[in-house]
N, C-alpha and C positions, 0 to 999 in steps of 0.2 A: 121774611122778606117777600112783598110781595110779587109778582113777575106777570105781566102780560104777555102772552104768547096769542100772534096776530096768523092764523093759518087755517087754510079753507080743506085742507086734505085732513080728512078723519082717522086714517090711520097712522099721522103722524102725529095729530093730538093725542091721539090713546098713548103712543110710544113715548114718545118725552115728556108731556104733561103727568105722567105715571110717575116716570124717573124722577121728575121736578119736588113732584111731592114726596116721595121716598127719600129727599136731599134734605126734605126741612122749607122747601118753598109753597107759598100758598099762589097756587097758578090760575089766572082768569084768561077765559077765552075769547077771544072775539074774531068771527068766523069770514068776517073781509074789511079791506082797510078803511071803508068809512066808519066802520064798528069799531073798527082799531080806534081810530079817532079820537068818536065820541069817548069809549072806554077807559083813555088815557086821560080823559080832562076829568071824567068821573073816579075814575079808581085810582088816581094818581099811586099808579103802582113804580118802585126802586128801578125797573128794568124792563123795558120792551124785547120780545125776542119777535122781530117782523117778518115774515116770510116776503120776496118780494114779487112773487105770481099769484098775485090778489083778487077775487075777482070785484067786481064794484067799483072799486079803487086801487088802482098798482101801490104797493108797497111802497115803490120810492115818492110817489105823490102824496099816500099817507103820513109818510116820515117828516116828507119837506109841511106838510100843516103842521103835524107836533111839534117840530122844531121850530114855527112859525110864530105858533101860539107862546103868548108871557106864562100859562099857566103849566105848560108842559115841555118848554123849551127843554127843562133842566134836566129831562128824562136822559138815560142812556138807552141809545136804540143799537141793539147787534143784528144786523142783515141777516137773513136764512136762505137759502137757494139751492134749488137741486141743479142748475143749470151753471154749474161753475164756467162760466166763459168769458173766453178776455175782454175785459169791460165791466165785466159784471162789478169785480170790487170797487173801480172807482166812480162808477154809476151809484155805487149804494152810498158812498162815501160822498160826492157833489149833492146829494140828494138831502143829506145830513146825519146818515149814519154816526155812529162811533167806532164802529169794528163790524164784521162780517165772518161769516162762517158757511162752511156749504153741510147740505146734508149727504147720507145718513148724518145725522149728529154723532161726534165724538163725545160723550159728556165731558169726561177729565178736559179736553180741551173746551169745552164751550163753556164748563165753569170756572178755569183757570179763563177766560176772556171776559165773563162775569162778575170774579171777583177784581180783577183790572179795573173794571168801571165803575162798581158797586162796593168800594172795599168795606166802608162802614157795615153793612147791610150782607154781607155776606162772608164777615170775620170767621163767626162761627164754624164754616165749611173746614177751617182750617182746622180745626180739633179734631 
C-alpha cells in the first residue's frame, strides 16, 4: 500500500517513514503542502498522512484541494499535529480530513486509524 506522508520536519520523516516501511508500506514524501498536492494527483497513493504546520501551504488548505480535486477526492487524509489544541481536530476535520492524530505517533494506534480508512489496502497488517 502506498502512503503519502506530507511533513517538513526531518526528523519525523526518518521516524515514521522508517516504521512505515518496516510495516510493509511503500511511503512517498512530499516536503510542504503544495508538494503534497501535486504528489497526490501524481502518486495517487491509498492514504495521505498530512502534517498540518506546512510550510508553503497549511496542511488544512492542502487537504481542502485534495479533497476539492475529482481525481483525488477519494483519498483518505489522517491529520498529524504536534500542536494538539482545542480546535485543532475539528479544523482538520472542516478542512476535509478523515481522522486526525497528534504526534509523537502512536503506530498501533495510527495504523489501527489506517486500517479504519484503508481496509482493503491494509488487510494484510492484520496477519
Amino acid at each position: 500500500m502506498k502512503i503519502l506522508y506530507v511533513e517538513d520536519n526531518e526528523d519525523n520523516i526518518y521516524m515514521l517513514e522508517r516504521r512505515l516501511k518496516r510495516a510493509g508500506f511503500e511511503v512517498v514524501i512530499a516536503r510542504d503542502g503544495a508538494e503534497g498536492v501535486a504528489m497526490a494527483r501524481t502518486e495517487q497513493p491509498a492514504l495521505i498522512l498530512m502534517d498540518m504546520g506546512l510550510p508553503v501551504l497549511h496542511g488544512t488548505e492542502a487537504t481542502r484541494q485534495i479533497k476539492a480535486a475529482p481525481e483525488t477526492k477519494h483519498i483518505p487524509v489522517i491529520a498529524l499535529t504536534a500542536n494538539a489544541m482545542t480546535g485543532d481536530l475539528e479544523m482538520a476535520l472542516a478542512a476535509g480530513c478523515d481522522d486526525y492524530d497528534t504526534k509523537p505517533v502512536e503506530l498501533p494506534r495510527l495504523l489501527a486509524k489506517m486500517q479504519a480508512l484503508a481496509p482493503r489496502a491494509t488487510a494484510s497488517l492484520r496477519d
